[in-house]
N, C-alpha and C positions, 0 to 999 in steps of 0.2 A: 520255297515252293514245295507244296506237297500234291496226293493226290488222293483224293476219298471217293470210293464210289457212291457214298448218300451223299456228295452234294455234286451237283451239275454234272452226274451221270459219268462221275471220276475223271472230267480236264480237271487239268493244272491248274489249282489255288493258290494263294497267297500265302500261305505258314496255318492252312489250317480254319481259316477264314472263311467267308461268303463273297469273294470276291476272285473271280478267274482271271486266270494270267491274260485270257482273250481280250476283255476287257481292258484293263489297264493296255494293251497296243494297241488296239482300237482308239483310245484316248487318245494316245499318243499320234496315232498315224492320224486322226483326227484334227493335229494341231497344240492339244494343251501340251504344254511343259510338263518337265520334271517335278518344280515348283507348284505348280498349280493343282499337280494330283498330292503330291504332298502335305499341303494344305484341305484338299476336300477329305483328307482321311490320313487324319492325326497320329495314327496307327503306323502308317507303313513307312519303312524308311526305304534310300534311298537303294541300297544294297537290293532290295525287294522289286525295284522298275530294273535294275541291270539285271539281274538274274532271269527277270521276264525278255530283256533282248537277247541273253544268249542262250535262253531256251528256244526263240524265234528264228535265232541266226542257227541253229541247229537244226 
């Protein structure tokens, strides 16, 4: 997880990506799986959704 202020006004990203931690628990609290985001984005592994819950649980 990183944090850039050119992209989405510096929340927490992905490794650098276009894609915010927000997102990905959104998804999540939304119902998809681990599996499921994993597959829509070939990119992120798993290590990448835990580190978003203990950014969350933090």
């Amino acid at each position: 997880m990183t944090f850039n202020p050119q992209i989405f006004g510096g929340k927490p990203i992905i490794r650098g990506r276009r894609l915010a931690v927000e997102h990905i628990l959104g998804m999540l609290a939304a119902g998809d799986t681990i599996e499921t985001l994993l597959e829509a984005y070939p990119w992120l592994e798993r290590e990448d959704i835990q580190a978003c819950l203990v950014y969350a649980a933090n």
